[in-house]
C-alpha positions in Angstrom: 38.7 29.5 84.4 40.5 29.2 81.5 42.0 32.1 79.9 39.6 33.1 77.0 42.3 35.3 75.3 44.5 32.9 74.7 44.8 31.5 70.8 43.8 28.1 70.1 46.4 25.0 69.3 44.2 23.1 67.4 42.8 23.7 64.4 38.8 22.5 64.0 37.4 21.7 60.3 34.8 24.6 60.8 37.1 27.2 60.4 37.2 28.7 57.1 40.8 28.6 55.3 41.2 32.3 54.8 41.0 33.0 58.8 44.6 33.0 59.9 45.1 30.4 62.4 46.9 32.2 65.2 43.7 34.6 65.4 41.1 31.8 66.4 39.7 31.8 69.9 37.5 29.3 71.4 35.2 32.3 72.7 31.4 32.7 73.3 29.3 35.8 74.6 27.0 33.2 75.4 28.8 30.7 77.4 31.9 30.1 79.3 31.4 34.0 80.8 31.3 33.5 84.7 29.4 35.7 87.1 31.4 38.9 86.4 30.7 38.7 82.4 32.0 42.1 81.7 35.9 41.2 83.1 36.2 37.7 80.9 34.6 39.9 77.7 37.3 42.7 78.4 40.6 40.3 79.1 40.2 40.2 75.0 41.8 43.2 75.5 45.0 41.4 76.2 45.0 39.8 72.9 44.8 40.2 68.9 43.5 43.9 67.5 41.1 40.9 66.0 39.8 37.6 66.6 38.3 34.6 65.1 35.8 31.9 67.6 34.5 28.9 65.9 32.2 28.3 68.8 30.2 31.1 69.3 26.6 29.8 69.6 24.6 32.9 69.9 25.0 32.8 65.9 23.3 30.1 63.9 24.9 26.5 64.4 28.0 26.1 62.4 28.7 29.5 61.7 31.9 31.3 63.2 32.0 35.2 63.5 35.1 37.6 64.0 35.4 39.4 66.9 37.2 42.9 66.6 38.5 43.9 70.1 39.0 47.6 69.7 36.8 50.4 69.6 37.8 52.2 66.2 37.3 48.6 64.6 34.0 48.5 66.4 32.5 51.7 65.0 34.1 51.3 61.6 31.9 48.1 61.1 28.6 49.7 62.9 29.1 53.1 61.1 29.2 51.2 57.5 26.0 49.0 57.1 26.4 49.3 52.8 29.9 46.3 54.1 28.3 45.3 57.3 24.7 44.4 56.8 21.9 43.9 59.8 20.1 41.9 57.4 18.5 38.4 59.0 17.2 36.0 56.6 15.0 33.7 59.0 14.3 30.2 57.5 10.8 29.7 58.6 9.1 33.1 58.6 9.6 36.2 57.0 9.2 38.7 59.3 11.9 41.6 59.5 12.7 43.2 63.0 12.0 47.6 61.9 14.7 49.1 61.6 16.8 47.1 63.3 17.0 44.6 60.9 17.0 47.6 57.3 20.3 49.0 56.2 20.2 52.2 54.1 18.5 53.8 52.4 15.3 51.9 53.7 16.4 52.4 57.1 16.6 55.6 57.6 12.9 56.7 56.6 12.1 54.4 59.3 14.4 55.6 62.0 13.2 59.5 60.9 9.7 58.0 61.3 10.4 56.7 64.9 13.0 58.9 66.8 10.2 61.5 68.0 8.9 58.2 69.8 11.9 58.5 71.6 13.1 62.2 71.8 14.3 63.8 75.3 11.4 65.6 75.5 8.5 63.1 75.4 11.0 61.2 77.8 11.2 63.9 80.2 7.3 63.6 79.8 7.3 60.4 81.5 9.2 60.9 84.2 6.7 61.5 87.0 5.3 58.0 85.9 8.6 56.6 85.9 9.3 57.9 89.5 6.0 56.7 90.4 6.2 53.4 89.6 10.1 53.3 91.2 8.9 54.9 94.5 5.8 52.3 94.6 8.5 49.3 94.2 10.8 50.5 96.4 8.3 50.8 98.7 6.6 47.3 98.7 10.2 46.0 99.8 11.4 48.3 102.0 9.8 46.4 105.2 11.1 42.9 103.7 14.9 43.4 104.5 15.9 42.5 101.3 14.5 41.7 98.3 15.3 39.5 94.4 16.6 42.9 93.1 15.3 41.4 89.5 12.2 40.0 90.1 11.1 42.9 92.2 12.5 45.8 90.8 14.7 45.8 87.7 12.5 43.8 85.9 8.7 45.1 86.8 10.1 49.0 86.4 11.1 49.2 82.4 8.4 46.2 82.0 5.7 48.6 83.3 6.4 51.3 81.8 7.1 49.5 78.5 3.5 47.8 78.3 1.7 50.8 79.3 3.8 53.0 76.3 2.6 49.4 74.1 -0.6 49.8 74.7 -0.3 46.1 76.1 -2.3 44.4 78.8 -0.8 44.8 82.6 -2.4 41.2 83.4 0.1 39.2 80.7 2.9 40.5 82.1 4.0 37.2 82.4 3.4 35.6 78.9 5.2 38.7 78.0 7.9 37.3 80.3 8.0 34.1 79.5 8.2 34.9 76.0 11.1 37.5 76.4 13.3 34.7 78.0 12.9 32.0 75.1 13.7 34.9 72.3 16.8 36.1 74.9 18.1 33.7 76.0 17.0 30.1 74.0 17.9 29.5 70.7 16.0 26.2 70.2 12.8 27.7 70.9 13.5 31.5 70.0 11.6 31.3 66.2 8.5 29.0 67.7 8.6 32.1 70.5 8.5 35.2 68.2 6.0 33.4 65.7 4.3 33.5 69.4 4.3 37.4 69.6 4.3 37.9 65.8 0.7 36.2 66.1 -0.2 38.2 69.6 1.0 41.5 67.9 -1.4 40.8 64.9 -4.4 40.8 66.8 -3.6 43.8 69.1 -3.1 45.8 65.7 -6.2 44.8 63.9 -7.6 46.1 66.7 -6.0 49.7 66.7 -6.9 49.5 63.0 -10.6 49.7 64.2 -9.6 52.0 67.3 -6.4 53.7 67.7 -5.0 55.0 70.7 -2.6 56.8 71.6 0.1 54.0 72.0 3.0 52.4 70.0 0.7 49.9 68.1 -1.5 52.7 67.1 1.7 55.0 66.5 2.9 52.1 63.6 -0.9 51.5 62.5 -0.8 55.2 61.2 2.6 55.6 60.7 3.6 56.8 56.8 7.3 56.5 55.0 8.0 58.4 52.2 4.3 59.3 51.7 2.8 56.3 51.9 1.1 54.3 54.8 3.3 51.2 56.2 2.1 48.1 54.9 1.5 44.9 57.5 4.4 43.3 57.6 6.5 46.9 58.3 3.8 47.4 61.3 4.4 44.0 62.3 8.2 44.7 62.2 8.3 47.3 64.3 6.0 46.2 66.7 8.0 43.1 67.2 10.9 44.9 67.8 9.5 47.5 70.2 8.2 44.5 72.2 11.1 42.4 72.3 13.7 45.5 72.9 11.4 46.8 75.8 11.8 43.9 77.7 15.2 43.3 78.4 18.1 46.1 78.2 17.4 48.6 80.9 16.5 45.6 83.3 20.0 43.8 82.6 21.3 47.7 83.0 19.6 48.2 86.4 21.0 44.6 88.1 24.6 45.1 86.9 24.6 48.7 88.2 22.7 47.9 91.6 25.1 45.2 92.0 27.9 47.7 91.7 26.4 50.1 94.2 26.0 47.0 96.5 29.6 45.3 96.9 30.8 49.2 97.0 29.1 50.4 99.8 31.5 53.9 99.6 30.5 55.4 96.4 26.6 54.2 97.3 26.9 56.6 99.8 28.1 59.3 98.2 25.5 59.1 95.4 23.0 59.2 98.9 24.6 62.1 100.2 24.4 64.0 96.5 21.5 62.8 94.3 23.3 65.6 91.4 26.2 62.6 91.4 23.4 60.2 90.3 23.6 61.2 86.5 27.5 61.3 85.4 27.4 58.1 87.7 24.6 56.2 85.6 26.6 56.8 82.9 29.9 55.7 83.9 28.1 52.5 85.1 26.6 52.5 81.1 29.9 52.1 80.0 31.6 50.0 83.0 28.2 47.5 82.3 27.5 47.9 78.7 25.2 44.7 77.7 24.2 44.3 74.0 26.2 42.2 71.4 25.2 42.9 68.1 26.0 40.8 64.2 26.8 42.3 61.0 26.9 40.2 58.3 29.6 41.3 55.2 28.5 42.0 51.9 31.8 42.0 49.8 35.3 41.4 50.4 37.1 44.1 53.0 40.4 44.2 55.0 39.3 45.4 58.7 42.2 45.7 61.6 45.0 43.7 59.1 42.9 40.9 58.0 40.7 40.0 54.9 37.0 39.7 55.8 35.6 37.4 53.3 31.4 38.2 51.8 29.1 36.4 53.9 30.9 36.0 56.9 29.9 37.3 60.4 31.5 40.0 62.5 30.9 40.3 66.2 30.3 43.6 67.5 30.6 43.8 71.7 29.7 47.2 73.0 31.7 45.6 76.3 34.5 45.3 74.3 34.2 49.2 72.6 33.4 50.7 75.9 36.4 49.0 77.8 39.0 49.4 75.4 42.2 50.8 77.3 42.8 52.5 74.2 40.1 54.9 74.7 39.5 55.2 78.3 42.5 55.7 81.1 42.2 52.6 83.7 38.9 50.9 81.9 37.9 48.4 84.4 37.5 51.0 87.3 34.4 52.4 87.7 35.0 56.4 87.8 32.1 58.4 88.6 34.2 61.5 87.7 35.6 60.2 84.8 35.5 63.3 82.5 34.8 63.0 78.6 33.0 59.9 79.1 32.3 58.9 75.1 31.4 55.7 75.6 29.8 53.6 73.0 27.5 51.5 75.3 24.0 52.3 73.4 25.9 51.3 70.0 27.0 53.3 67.4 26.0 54.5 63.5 22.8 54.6 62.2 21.0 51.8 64.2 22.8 53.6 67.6 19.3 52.8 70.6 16.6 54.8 69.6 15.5 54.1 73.3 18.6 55.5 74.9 16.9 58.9 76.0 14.4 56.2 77.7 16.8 54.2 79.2 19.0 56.8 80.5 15.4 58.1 82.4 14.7 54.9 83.9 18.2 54.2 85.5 18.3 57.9 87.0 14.9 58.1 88.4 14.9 54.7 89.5 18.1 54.9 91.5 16.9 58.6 92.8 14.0 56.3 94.2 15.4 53.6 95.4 18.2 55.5 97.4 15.2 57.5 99.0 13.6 54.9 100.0 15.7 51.3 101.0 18.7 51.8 103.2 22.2 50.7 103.0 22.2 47.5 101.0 24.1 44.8 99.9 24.6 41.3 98.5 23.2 38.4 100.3 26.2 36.8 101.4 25.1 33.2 100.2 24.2 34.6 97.1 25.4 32.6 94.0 24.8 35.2 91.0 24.9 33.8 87.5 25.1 35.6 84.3 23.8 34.8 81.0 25.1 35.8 77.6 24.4 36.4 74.2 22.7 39.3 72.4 22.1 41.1 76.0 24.3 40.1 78.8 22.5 39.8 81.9 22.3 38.6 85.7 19.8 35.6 86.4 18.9 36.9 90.0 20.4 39.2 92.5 19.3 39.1 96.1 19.9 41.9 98.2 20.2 42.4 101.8 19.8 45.5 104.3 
């Protein structure tokens, strides 16, 4: 593969003047990553504090973005949203993703509106669900001697507990599906998609107008900011968002981590032998397989690590990148399970940092607790040709597993 770190020679016409020309990479999260994703993201490292890519086609066509490579650089862009905005201005429809998509001071009425959605407490709530369900998977492939890790675990666990905290129907699980993948993973198709569930959502919260339950949908329905009720277009925002961020993180989280556990057949059993290991290892694997990519968009004129970042232009920000920078973590591309002061950045940073983090974090421990209970030793099919995909959320196509 070709070295990804390495500057370009030429110099393409798309490149605006004020980029200096020794910074530009021919770099995209969404292509050109190979099956191990995390490594070709992190050999960055080995280059500029900061880079420019022409090519980077997770953005809209034509437009390059700047890539900073460090961790300080990182948080300096995600902690100031008044310079880095996460405002997306869609051509053909003018729906707002709530709050991802607000900078402050609108954004944080709704973030104070939605954290208890996602507090440690109502998490720890679900947990005998979440074990449930895990136990019940693990369990309908046991027998099988092996399984599509994805498809029959890492993908129906968050799913199910996601549609359920929705207040979505079980039997579309896979329209839901089918829609995730365009708005993940294709461009050409992702605004005809969301239009899809923007029109779906509507009709699901018309309904909890009438009837509310005790579900997201009928959470944002009679939600209030700043005293007043939301209007239809913040319900629709949020709903959106709660739909298409339910539906893809923690399973990209589980297949990288499960993979790990399988090509290192040592530290899976030692997690076996001491389930109290399971946490502090989740986490390391958080950092080691951190999967979101996320744009800010400046709104004036700023210098950021030694170079001028003009109003309007696009910075990259890789939590792969923050979370394996060798300036802040001893040996970065080892997985350490007793890695100690383990501040990683993998669930972003600032004011828009996961609201679903306390979520996440339940899904991966139970779910591994579960699964090591229940399958035994297990490892990659040996004929097994794993792909990874790119973009906003990194993830593995399949992973087939033997034991």
């Amino acid at each position: 593969m070709q070295d990804q770190s390495t500057p370009r020679t030429s110099e393409p016409a798309a490149i605006p003047s004020h980029v200096p020309r020794e910074l530009v990479v021919d770099f995209d999260f969404r292509t050109g990553l190979s099956d191990r994703p995390h490594e070709t993201v992190a050999a960055l490292h080995n280059g500029p504090r900061i880079i420019y890519s022409p090519v980077n086609h997770h953005l809209k066509a034509g437009h390059g973005t700047w890539i900073p490579t460090w961790a300080e650089d990182i948080r300096k862009v995600l902690q100031d949203a008044e310079t880095f905005s996460s405002k997306v201005v869609r051509s053909n429809s003018d729906l707002t993703l709530i709050p991802l998509e607000l900078d402050p001071p609108m954004h944080g009425g709704f973030r104070t509106l939605m954290n208890p959605l996602f507090s440690p407490a109502r998490m720890k709530a679900l947990e005998e669900k979440i074990r449930e369900r895990a136990r019940n998977l693990a369990e309908n492939c046991r027998d099988n001697g092996g399984c599509e890790f994805i498809a029959d675990f890492a993908r129906p666990l968050p799913v199910g507990i996601f549609i359920d905290l929705m207040g979505l129907p079980a039997d579309n699980l896979e329209r839901f599906m089918a829609w995730e993948e365009l708005i993940i993973r294709d461009m050409h198709s992702r605004a005809r998609a969301m239009q899809e569930v923007a029109s779906y959502l509507k009709e699901l919260i018309a309904a909890r107008r009438k009837n509310p339950t005790g579900d997201l949908i009928s959470f944002a329905v009679q939600g209030q900011v700043d005293g007043r009720p939301l209007d239809d277009s913040e319900i629709l925002g949020i709903c959106v968002l709660l739909f298409m961020a339910g539906l893809d993180t923690v399973t990209s989280s589980l297949s990288f981590q499960f993979r790990h556990l399988a090509e290192h057949p040592d530290e899976q059993e030692r997690l076996r032998q001491d389930f109290s290991i399971i946490p502090a290892a989740v986490e390391e694997m958080f950092r080691a397989y951190a999967v979101v990519n996320t744009t800010r968009y400046a709104t004036r004129d700023v210098e950021l690590a030694g170079v001028t970042i003009k109003k309007g232009d696009n910075v990259t920000c890789s939590t792969i990148l923050a979370c394996r920078d060798p300036r802040e973590f001893e040996n970065p591309n080892l997985v350490d399970f007793d890695r100690s002061g383990n501040a990683h950045n993998a669930f972003s940073y600032g004011p828009h940092r996961c609201i679903g983090s306390h979520l996440a974090r339940r899904e991966l421990v139970v779910g591994m607790e579960e699964w090591l209970k229940v399958i035994p030793t297990f490892r990659v099919a040996p004929d097994a040709q794993l792909v990874a995909s790119g973009g906003g959320v990194f993830a593995l196509e399949t992973l087939p597993l033997l034991w």
